[in-house]
N, C-alpha and C positions, 0 to 999 in steps of 0.2 A: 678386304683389300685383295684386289685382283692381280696386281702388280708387285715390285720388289722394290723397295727403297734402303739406302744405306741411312743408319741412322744421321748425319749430319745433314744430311741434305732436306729441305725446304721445302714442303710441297704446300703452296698453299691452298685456302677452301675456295670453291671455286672450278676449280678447274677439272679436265676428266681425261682419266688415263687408262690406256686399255690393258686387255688380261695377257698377262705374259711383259709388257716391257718392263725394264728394268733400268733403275734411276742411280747413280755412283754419288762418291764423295763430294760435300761443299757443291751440288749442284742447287740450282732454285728453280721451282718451276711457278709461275706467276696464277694469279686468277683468271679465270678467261681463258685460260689456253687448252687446246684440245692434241691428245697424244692420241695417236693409235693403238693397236695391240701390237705385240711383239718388238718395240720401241729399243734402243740400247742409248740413253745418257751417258753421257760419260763423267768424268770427274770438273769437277767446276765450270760446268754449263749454268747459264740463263736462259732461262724459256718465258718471254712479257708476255702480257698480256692478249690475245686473241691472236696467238698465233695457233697455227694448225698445220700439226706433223700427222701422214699416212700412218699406216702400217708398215712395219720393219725398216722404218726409218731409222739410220745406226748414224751417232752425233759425236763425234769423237772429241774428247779434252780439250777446257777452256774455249769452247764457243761461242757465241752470242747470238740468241735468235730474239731480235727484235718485232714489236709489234707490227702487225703487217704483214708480215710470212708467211706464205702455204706451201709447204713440203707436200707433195703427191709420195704415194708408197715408192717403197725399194729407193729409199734418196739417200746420199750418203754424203756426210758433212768433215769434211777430213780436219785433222787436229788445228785451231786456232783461227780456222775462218770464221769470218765476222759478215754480217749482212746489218747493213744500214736500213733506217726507212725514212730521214729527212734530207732532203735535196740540199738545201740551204741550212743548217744548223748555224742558231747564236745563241750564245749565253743565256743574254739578256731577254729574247723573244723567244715568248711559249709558243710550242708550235704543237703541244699533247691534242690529237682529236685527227691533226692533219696528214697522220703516216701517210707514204704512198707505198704502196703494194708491190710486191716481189712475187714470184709464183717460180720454183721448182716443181718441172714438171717431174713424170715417174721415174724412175732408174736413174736420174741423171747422179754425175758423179762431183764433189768440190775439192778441189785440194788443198791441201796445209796451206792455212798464212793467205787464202786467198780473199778479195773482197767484194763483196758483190752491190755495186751501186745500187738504189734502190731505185722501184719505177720498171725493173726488166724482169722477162722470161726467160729459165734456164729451160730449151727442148730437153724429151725426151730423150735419156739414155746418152745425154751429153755427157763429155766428159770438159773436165775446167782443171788446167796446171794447179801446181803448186806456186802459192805468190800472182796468179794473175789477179786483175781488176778488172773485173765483169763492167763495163758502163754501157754495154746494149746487149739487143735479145741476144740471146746464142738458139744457133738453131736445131732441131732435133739430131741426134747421134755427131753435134759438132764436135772437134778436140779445138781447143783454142789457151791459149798460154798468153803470157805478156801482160804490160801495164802501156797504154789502155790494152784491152783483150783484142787479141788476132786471130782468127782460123787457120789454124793448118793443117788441117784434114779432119777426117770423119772414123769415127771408131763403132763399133759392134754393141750390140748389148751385153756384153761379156768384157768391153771395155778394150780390143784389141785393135787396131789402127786396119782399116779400108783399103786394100787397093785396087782400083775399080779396073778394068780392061772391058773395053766396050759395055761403059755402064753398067758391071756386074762386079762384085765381089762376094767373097765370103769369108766367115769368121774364121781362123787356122783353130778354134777350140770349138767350137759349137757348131761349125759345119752350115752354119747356117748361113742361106744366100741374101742379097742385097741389088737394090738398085739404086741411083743417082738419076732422079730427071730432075729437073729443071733445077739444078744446083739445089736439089732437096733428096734426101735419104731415106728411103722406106727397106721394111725387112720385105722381105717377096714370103707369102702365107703359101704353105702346103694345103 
């Protein structure tokens, strides 16, 4: 065993977890599903079925990662967010087979209590409030808050807010520069 599990927690057969993450209290992690290395669970997470977290993906307490889910590496899932995967949910109607698909892309960021409709893409290095509701894409290094989700600006990969002057910014930590064309966000490569 390549990984750390606390003894309560649930790992079932099936599934495959890479060297170095580390699984907390009363979490589950389902059949099917694929963890990275260097991973951080936290205390009473579910991980269903064919979901798929990167590398140094860190999932913080009481989360829910439903079937459907691709976490790209460096994704970071803040305490009690939930990601759906049925558009339509009924009781009464099975709908096991039909998830629609979610995709967080790399670095992006989730905040506490937040939910992410299923069906979108979170860009790159996004960052997402605490309590918004994702119901369309967000786009790379977006910041967006609110229920339904609204953009208000653009944040660094270091997660520090944009402010652009003649289509250029840069991070006030990481010094690193940025541009803005066509209402899209790239880091500018040395």
């Amino acid at each position: 065993m390549n990984y750390t599990a606390h003894n309560t927690a649930v790992i079932d057969m099936g599934c495959e977890i890479g060297e170095g993450t580390k699984i907390w209290h009363f979490s589950h992690i389902m059949p099917d599903s694929k963890l990275g290395k260097n991973c951080n669970i936290g205390q009473n997470v579910v991980v269903s079925p064919d979901v798929i977290l990167g590398d140094n993906v860190k999932v913080q307490n009481n989360v829910s990662i439903y079937s459907g889910v691709i976490c790209e590496d460096d994704v970071f899932l803040g305490p009690s967010m939930v990601f759906t995967n049925i558009i339509n949910p009924r009781s009464a109607v099975v709908k096991r087979g039909s998830y629609t698909k979610t995709l967080v892309r790399k670095g992006a960021s989730i905040g506490a209590n937040a939910t992410i409709v299923c069906g979108n893409t979170i860009g790159e290095f996004a960052l997402i409030g605490a309590g918004t509701v994702v119901t369309k894409d967000v786009k790379a290094y977006a910041l967006v808050v609110g229920n339904p989700s609204k953009q208000i600006g653009w944040v660094s990969e270091y997660g520090h807010r944009l402010n652009f002057i003649d289509n250029k910014a840069i991070c006030k930590e990481s010094k690193e520069e940025y541009r803005l064309e066509n209402n899209n966000v790239k880091k500018i490569n040395e």
